[in-house]
N, C-alpha and C positions, 0 to 999 in steps of 0.2 A: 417826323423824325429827321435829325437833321445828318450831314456825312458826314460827322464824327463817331458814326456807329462800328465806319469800318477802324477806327481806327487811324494811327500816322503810321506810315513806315519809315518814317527817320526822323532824324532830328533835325529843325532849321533854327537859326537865328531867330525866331518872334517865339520858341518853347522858353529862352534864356530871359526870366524874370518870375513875376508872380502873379496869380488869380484871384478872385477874392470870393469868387460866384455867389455876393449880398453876404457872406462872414464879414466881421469887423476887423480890420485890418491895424495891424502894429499895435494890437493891445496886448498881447505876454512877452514878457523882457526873457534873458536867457535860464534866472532859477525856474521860474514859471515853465518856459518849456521842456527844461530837463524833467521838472517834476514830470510830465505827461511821460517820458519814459520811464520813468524809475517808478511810476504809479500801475502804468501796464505791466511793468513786470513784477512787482508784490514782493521785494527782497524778504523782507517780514516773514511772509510767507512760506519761501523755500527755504527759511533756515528752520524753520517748524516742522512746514507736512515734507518737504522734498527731498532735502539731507538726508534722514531719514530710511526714505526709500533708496536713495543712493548707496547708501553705506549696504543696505542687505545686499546688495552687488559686490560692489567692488573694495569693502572692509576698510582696511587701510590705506588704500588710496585715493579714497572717496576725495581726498585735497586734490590727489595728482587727476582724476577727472574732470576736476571744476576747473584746473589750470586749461588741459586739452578743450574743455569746452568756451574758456576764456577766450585761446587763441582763436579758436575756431569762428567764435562770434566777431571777433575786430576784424579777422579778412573780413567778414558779411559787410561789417560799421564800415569799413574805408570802401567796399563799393559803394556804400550806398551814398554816403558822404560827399565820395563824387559826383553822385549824381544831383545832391541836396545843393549843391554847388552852385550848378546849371539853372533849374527852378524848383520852385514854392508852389505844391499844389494840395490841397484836401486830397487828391487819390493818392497821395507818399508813390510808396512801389508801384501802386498799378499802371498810376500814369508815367514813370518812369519807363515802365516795360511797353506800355503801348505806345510810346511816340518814338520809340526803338526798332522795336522786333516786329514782325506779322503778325496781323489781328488776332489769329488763335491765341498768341503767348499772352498782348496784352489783356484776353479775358478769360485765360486760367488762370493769372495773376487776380486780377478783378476777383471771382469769385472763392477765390484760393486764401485771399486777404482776410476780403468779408467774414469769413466761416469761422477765418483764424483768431478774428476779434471775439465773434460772438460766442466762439467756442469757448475760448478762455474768459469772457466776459460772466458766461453760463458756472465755468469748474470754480470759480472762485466766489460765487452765489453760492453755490455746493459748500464752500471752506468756511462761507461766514456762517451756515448754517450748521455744520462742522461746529466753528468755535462758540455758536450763540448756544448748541448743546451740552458742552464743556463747560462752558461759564456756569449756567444756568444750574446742570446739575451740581457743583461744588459748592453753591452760594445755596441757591435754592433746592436742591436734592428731585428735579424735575425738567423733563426735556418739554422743549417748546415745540408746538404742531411746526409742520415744516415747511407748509407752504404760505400761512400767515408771514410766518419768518420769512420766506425768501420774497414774499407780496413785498413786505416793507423794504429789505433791502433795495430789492429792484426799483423803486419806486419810489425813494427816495434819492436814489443814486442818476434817476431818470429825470426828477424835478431840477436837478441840481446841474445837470448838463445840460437840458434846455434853457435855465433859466440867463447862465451866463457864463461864457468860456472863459473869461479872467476868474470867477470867484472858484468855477470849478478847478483850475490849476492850483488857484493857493490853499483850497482845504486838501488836494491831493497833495501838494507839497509838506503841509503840516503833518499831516498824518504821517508820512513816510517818513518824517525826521525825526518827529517823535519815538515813532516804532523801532528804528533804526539804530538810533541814540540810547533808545536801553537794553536793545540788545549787546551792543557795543560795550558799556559799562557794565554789564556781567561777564560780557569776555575778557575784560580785563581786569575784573577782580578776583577771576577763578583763580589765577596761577598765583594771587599773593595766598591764600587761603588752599593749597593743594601743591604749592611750593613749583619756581619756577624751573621746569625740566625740559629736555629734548627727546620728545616722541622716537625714539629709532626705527619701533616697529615702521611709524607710518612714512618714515623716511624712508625706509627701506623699502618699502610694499611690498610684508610680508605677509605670505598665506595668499598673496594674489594670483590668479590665474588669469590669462589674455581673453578671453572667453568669454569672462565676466566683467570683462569691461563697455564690452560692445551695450549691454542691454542699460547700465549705468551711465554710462557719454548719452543714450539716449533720453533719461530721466532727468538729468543733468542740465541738457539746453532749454527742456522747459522752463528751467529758472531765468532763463533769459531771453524769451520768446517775449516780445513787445516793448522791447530797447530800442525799437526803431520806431515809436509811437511818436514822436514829435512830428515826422516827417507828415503825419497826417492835417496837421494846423496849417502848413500853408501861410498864407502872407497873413494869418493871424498873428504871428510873430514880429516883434519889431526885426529888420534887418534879418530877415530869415534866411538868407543865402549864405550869412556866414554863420547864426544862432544854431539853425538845426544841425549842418554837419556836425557841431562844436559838442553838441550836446549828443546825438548817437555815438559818436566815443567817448565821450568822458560818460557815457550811463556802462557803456559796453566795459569798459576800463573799471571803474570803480565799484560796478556789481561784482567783477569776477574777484576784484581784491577781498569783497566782502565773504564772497559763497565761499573762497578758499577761507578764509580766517575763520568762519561758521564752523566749515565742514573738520578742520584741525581741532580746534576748540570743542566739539561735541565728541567726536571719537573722543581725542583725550580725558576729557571730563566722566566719558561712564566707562572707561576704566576701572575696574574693580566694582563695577555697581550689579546690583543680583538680574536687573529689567536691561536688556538690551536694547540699545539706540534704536535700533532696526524695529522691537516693537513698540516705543513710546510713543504716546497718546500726545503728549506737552513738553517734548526733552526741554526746551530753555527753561521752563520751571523748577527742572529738578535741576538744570548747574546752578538758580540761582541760588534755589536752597543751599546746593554746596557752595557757593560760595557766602552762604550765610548772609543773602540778603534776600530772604523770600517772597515778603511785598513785590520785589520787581518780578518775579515769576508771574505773579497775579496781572502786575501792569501788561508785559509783554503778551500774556495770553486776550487781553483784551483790546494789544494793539495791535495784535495780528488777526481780530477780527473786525478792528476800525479797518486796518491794511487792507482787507478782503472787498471790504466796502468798497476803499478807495481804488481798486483794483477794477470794477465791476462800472464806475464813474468812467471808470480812462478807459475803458475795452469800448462802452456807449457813445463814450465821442469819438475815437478812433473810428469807429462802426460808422456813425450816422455819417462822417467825414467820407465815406468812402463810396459811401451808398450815394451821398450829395454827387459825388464822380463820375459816379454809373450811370445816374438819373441823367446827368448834363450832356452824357456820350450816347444817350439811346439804349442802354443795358437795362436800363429799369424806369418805369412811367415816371413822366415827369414832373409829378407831386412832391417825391421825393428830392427832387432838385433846388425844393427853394425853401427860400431860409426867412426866419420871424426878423417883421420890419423893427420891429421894438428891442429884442434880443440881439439879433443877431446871430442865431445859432440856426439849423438846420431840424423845426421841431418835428415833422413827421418821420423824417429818419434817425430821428431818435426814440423817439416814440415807438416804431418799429423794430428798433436796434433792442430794446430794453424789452418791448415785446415778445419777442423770440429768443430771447435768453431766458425769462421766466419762463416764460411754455417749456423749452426744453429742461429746465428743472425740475417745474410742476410735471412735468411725463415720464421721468423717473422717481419722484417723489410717489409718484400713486403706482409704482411700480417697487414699492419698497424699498427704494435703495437708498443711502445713509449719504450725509455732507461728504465724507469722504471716499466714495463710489465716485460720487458724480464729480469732483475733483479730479481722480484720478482720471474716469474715462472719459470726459470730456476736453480735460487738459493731452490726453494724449491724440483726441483727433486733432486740436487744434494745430497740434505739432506738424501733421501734415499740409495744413495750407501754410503755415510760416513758412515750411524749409520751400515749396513749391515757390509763394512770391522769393523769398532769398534767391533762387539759385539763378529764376530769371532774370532779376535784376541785376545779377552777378554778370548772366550770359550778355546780358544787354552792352553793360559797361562801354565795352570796347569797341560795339557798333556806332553806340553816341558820343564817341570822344571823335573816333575816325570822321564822321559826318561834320564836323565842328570843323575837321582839320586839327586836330589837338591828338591824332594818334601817339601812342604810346606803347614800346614794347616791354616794360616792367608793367605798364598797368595791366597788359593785355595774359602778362603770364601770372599776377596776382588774381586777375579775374577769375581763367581760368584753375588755379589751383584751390577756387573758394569751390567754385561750381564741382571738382573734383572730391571735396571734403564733404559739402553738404552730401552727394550722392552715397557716400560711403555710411555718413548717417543714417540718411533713409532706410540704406540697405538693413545697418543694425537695427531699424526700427523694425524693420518685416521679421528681422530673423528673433528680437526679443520676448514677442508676444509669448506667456504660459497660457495661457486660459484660452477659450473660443472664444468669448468676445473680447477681448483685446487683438486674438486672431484679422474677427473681421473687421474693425476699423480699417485698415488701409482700402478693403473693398468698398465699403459705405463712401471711404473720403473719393474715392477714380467715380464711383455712380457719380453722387453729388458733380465732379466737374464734368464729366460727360452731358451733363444734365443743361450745364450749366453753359456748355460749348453750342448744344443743341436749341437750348433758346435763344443764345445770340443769334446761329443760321439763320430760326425761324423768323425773328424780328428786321432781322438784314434783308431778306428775302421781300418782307412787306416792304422795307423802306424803299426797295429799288425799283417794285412793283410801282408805286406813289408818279 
């Protein structure tokens, strides 16, 4: 093992550039790598299952949430941007926090990351198996077994990342623009067909209480947890130093214009309707019906289980990208570190990445539980390692700007103020659980990094033994 296990404790001049550790270097241009955020995060998606759950919270201000959690995500986008600045590496955040902070930070980040890919790589396996139920039963009057279904998603979505990091950008790119693009056009032909008005209620945030917004801001960021997916490509990117910062804002930017337009748009639209927002199975199908175009109901429901797909693709490369990091620093055997001489891609940690996303769906599938369980609880552990790498990266900032000599007292109070916001999230996350297992997620996620702290000791221990 080599003494990149402990870690750096700061930043020097030879971190400022990029790595390639046998990835192919300068092959996705800047759509290509925006797609890789905009695909981890499944917009598609959270105008469907998320909104949805949003609105049983916070009613009519389910927009003025999406706003808060807008902001919220662009402090996270401009630290990290900073940091995307400096260099290009497959570990995004982790190496960012370790060649910053003391070796604990960079491997709670490390395995805080990891968890947070494969979790949400996992909940949105859960959403296509979700949507391939829906489909299935409307067309064919018949749900499909559910771990065949999730075999194939996985496994295809696994073929398709190892095979080649450019092809898998541009089928995640198409998918999201598609999906995207007929959402978009039902939202703008509801108000010709329902007549164009100004929501007052929802301007107003009427019937809201403070209360219930806390448990909503937390459902919320989920929509936006893998906006910072690009950072994991590394010098796969032509010109990455300036492509990915470019791209974690303009994903963090343009998702929140979108979630807000969604979330106006569906409240207003079941207005007067007998099914409430809060319980529908497919809200965009029913405005499209209202707006009297219901072929694209159909479309959008099946492109928000291409979405899911394409979701499932970015979360496996993100993953094996990470693990590629781990393996390289001594965190995990060195198998994992190395990447197909033909491809160019990292195929045992993908392999492994896609691995353990299906396992953890196949072990609640034979525990009964429905596409939209595992969605839910899985997408809400994930939420624990995002905010965890966010916050350190955030904490980082200002140590790697100083070391540079590039200190800064706006950046240092911007940092601070993210690190101050993510914690107030957290906190809403502990205080929103209803149930006992939504309960114990936060405890499962502290084992998991205990766990995860405790094998690095162990491994550090050998190496210095050596």
């Amino acid at each position: 093992m080599t003494s990149s296990t402990t870690t750096q404790s700061n930043v020097s001049a030879k971190d400022i550039g990029t790595e390639s550790y046998g990835l192919r270097k300068g092959v996705l241009g800047p759509i290509e790598t925006l797609a890789q955020s905009v695909s981890a995060m499944a917009p598609s998606t959270s105008a469907s299952l998320t909104i949805p759950l949003v609105f049983a919270y916070a009613g009519n201000a389910t927009w003025f949430v999406y706003l808060l959690a807008t902001v919220s995500m662009l402090l996270v986008g401009f630290c990290i941007s900073r940091f995307a600045r400096l260099s290009a590496s497959p570990g995004s955040l982790y190496t960012y926090t370790a060649n910053t902070l003391p070796p604990a930070f960079g491997v709670a980040a490390a395995w805080g990351l990891l968890l947070a890919y494969l979790a949400t790589g996992a909940s949105v396996a859960g959403g296509a198996l979700y949507y391939a139920t829906v489909l299935s039963e409307q067309f064919f009057h018949w749900a499909p077994p559910a771990i065949p279904t999730l075999a194939v998603v996985c496994a295809v979505a696994g073929l398709i990342a190892y095979r080649d990091v450019k092809l898998s950008a541009e089928v995640m790119l198409w998918i999201e623009a598609v999906s995207v693009g007929l959402i978009v056009i039902v939202l703008i032909l509801l108000p010709v067909h329902i007549g164009l008005q100004l929501d007052r209620s929802q301007f107003q945030l009427k019937g809201i209480s403070f209360n219930s917004l806390g448990p909503a801001l937390v459902l919320s960021i989920f929509s936006f947890v893998g906006f910072e997916g690009a950072t994991t490509l590394g010098g796969e990117v032509r010109d990455p130093l300036r492509t990915i910062p470019r791209a974690v804002l303009q994903c963090a930017l343009l998702a929140g214009g979108f979630f807000m337009l969604c979330a106006y748009s569906e409240v207003l639209g079941f207005r007067g309707q007998s099914a409430a927002l809060s319980s529908s199975t497919s809200p965009l199908h029913m405005l499209a019906a209202k707006a009297h175009v219901s072929p694209l109901g159909v479309a959008i429901d099946c492109g928000a289980f291409v979405s899911m797909f394409a979701c499932v693709l970015a979360c496996a490369t993100a993953a094996a990208r990470v693990l590629l990091r781990m393996a390289h620093d001594g965190l995990l055997p060195a198998a994992l570190g190395r990447t197909n001489a033909r491809h160019g891609t990292p195929g045992a940690a993908v392999a492994l990445s896609i691995a353990l996303m299906f396992a953890a769906t196949v072990a609640m599938a034979l525990r009964g539980e429905t596409g939209s369980t595992m969605y839910d609880l899985l997408g809400s552990l994930s939420v624990f390692g995002f905010l965890t790498a966010y916050a350190l990266v955030a904490l980082a900032l200002p140590f790697a700007r100083r070391a540079l000599g590039k200190h800064s007292h706006v950046l240092a109070a911007v940092s601070a103020l993210t690190v101050a916001v993510i914690l107030i999230i957290a906190i809403f996350d502990l205080n929103s659980a209803e149930d006992i297992v939504h309960a114990r997620i936060p405890y499962l996620y502290l084992g998991y990094i205990v766990a995860g702290l405790a094998w690095y000791a162990v491994r550090r221990r050998k190496a210095q033994a050596v």
